[in-house]
C-alpha positions as CSV (number, residue, x, y, z in Angstrom):
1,X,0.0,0.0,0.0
2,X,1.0,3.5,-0.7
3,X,-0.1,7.0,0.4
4,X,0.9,10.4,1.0
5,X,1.7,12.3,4.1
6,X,2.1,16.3,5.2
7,X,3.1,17.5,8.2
8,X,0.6,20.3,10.3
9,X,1.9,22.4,12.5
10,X,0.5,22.2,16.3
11,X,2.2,23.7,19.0
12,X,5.1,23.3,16.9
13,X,5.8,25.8,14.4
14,X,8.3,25.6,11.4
15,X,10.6,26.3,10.6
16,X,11.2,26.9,14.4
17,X,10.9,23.3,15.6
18,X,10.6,21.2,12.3
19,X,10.7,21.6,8.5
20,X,7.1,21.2,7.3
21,X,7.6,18.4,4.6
22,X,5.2,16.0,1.9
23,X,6.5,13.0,0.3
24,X,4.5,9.5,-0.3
25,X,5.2,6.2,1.7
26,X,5.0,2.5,0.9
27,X,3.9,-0.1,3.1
28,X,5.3,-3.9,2.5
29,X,2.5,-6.3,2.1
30,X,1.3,-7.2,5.4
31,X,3.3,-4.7,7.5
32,X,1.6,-1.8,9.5
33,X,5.3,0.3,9.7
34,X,7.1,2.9,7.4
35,X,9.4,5.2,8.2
36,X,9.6,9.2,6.6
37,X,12.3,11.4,7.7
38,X,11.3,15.0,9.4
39,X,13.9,16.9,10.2
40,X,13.5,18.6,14.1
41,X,15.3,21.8,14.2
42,X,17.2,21.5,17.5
43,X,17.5,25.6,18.2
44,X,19.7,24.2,22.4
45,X,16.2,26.1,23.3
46,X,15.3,24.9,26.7
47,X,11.2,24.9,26.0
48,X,7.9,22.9,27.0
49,X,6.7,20.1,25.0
50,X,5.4,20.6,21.2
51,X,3.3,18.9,19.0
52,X,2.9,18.3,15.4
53,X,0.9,16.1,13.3
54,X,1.5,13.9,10.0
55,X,-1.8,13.5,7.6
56,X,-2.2,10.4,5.7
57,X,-3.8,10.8,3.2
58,X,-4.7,9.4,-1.1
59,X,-4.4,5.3,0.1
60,X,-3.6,3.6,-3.4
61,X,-3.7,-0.3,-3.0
62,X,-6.1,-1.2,-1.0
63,X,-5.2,-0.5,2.5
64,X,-6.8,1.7,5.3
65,X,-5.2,4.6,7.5
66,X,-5.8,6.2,10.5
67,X,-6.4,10.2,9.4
68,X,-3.2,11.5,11.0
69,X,0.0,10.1,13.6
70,X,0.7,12.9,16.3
71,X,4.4,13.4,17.3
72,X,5.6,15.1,20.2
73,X,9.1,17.0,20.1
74,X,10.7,17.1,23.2
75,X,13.3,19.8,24.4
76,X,16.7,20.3,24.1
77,X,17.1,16.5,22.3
78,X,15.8,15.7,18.7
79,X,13.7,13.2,19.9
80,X,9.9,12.2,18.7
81,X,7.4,10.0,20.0
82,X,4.2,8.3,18.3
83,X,1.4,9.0,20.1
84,X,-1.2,6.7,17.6
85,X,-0.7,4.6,14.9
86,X,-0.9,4.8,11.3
87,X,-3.4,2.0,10.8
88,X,-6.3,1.2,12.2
């Protein structure tokens, strides 16, 4: 399965925190991973907690998606965490 994904700014802005990116990602048959790349902006900024959000969206081949995968960037480190998954 294939789609394409965007990121939307929450309380993370970019170019501030990340580089607001679109690309299209490929699923093996059978798997419920991918990986993008997103580039975090890592400004040594001690700060709270931000959030952005990667839509999935335009499934070719069959497969289903959750709407969107929230991340959360976490201060001073370059470091993201899934908060849902992908698929259903």
């Amino acid at each position: 399965m294939k789609c394409q994904w965007k990121t939307v700014a929450g309380t993370a802005k970019s170019p501030e925190d990340f580089i607001d990116s679109t690309g299209a990602v490929e699923f093996a048959s059978g798997s419920r991973n991918s990986t993008i790349n997103i580039k975090i902006i890592d400004n040594n900024i001690s700060e709270r907690e931000k959030t952005f959000t990667v839509d999935l969206f335009n499934a070719e081949g069959g497969g289903m998606l959750s709407k969107s995968i929230h991340y959360t960037l976490m201060s001073p480190c370059q470091i993201y965490s899934v908060s849902s998954m992908g698929w259903p």
